[in-house]
Backbone bond lengths (Angstrom), bond angles and torsions (degrees), N, CA, C in turn:
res aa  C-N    CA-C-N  psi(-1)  N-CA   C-N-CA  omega(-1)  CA-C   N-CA-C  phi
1 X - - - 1.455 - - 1.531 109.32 -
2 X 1.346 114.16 150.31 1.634 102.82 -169.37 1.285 93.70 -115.37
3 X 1.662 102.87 170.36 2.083 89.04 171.81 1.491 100.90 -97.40
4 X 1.558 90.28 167.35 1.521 115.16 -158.08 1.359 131.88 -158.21
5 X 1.426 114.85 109.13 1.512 88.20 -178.44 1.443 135.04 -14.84
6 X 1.370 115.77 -166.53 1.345 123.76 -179.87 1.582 97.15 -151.30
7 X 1.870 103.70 141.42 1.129 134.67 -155.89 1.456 107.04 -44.91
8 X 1.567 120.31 -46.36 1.626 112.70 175.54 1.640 110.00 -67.60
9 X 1.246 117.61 -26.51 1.804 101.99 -172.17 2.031 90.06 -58.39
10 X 1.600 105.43 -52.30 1.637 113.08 -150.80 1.976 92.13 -60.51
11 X 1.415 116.24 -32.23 1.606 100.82 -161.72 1.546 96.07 -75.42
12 X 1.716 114.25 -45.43 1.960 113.89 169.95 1.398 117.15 -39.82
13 X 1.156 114.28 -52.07 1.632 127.07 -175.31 1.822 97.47 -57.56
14 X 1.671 120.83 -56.45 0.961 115.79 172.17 1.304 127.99 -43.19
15 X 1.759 114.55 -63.11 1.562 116.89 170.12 1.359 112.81 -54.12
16 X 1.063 141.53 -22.68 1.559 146.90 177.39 1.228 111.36 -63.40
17 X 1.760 118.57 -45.88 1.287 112.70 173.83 1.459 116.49 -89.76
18 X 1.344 123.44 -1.55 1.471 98.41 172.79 1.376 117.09 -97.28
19 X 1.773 105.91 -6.82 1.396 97.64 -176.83 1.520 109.01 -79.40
20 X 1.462 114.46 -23.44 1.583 124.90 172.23 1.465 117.56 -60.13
21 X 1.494 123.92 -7.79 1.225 119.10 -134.06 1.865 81.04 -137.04
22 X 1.445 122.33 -44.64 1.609 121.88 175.78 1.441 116.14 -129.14
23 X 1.842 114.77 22.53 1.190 113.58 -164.32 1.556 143.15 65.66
24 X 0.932 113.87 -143.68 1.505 113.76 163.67 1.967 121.07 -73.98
25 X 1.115 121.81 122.68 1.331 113.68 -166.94 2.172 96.70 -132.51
26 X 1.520 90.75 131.16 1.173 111.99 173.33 1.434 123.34 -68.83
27 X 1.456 112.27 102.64 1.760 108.20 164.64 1.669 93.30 97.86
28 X 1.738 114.03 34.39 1.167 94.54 -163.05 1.701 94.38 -98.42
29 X 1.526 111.93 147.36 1.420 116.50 -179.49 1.708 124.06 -157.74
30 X 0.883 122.69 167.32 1.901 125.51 179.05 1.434 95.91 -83.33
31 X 1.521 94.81 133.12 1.590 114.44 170.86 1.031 128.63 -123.86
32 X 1.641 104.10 -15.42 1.480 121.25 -176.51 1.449 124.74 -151.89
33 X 1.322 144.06 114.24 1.182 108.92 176.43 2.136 98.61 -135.12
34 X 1.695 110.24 157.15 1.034 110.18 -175.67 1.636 103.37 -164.37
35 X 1.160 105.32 138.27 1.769 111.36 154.18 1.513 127.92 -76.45
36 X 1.302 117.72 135.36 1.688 131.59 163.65 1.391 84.91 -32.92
37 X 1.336 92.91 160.62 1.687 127.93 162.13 1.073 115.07 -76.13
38 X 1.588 125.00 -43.37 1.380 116.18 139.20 1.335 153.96 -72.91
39 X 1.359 97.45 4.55 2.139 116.72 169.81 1.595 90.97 75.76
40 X 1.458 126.94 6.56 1.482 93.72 175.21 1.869 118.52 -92.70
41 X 1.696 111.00 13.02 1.302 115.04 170.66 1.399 114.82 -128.96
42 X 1.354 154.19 161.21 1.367 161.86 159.44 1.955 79.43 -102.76
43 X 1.581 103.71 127.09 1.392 125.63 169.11 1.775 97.22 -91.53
44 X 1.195 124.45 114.24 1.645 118.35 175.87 1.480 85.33 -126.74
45 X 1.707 108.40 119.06 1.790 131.34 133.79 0.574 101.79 -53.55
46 X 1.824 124.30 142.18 1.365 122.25 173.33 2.496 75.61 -151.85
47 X 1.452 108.68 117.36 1.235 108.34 136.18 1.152 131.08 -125.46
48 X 1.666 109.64 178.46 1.155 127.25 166.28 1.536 128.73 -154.78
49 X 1.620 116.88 -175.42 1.437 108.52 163.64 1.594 137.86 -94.23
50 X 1.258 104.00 133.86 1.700 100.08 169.05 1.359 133.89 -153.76
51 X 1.398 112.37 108.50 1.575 111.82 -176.39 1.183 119.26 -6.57
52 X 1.855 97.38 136.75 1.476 107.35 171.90 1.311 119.41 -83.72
53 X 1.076 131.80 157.29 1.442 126.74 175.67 1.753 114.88 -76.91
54 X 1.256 119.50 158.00 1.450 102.97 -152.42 1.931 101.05 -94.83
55 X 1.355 107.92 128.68 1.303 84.64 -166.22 1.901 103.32 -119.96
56 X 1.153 106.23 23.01 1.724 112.52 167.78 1.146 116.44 -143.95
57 X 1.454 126.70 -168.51 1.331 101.33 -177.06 1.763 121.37 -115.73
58 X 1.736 91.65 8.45 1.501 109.82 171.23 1.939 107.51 -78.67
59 X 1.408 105.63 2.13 1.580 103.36 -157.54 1.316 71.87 -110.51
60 X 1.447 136.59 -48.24 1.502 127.17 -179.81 1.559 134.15 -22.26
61 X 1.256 128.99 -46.81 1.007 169.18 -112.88 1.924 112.19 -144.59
62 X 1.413 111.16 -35.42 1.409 110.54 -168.09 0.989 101.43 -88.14
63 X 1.568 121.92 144.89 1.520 151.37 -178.14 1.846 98.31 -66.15
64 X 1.166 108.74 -25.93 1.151 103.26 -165.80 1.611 112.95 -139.79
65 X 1.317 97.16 109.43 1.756 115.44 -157.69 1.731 93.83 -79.45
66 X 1.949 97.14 130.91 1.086 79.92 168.21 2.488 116.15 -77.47
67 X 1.589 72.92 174.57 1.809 84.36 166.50 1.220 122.36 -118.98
68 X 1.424 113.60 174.10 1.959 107.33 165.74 1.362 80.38 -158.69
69 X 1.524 96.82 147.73 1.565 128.87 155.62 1.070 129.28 -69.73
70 X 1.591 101.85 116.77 1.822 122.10 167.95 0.850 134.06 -65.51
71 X 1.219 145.41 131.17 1.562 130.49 178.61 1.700 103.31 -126.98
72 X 1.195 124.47 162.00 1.206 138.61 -155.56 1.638 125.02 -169.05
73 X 1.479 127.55 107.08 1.022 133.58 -155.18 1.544 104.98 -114.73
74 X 1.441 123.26 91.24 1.858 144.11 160.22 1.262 98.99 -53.57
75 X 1.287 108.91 139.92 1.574 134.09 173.77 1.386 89.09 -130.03
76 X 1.521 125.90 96.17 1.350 143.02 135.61 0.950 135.12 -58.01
77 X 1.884 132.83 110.38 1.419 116.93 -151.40 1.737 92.59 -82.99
78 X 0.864 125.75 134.25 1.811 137.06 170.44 1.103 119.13 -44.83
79 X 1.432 111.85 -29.12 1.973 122.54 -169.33 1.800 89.68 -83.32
80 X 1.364 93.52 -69.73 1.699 100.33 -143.02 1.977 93.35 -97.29
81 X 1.020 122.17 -3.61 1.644 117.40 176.34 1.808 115.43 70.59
82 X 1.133 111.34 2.05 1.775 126.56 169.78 1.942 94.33 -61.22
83 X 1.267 108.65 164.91 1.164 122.71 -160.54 1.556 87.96 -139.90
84 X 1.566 108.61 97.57 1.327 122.66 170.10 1.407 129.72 -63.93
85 X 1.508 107.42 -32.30 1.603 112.52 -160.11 1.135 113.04 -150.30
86 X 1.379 142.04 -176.67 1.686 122.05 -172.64 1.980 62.01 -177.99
87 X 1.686 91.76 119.67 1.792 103.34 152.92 1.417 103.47 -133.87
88 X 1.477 110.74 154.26 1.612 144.55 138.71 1.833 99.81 -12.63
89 X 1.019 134.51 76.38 1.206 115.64 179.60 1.548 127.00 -61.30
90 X 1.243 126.35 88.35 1.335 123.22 170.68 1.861 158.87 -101.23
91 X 1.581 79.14 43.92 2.012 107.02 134.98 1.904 66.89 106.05
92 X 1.024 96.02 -165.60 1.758 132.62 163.71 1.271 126.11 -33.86
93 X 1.586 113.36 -50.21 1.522 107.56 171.64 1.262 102.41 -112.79
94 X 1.197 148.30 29.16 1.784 154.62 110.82 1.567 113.14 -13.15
95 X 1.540 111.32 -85.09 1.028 120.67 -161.09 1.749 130.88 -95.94
């Protein structure tokens, strides 16, 4: 076993970089978290919300934009807590 951070430095380090990376983000929260098979990453989900882009012209017009949920998969290196990678998180048979 090697040493390694611990799971709150890697999920902080995570929220740290996405708020650096899109600012302030609405509804943002942990959804997932996991280690490599080899312990050399902490896997941190991290979603949230963000307007859809308007794609008719009844959506033009509404006071109230729809949203959809992001998801986002951090590769936290375990040793040093740097944030290697940022993926598309896609569910169960994704990763």
């Amino acid at each position: 076993m090697i040493d390694r951070i611990d799971r709150k430095k890697a999920i902080k380090n995570s929220i740290d970089y996405v708020e650096d990376v899109y600012g302030s983000l609405n509804g943002l929260n942990l959804e997932e978290i996991d280690i490599s098979d080899d312990e050399r990453f902490w896997l941190i989900t991290l979603g949230w919300n963000r307007i859809k882009k308007a794609t008719g012209i009844s959506e033009l017009g509404s006071i109230f934009p729809s949203t959809e949920r992001v998801y986002k998969t951090f590769y936290v290196n375990s040793s040093n807590g740097e944030v290697e990678k940022m993926k598309i998180w896609n569910g169960y048979n994704g990763e």
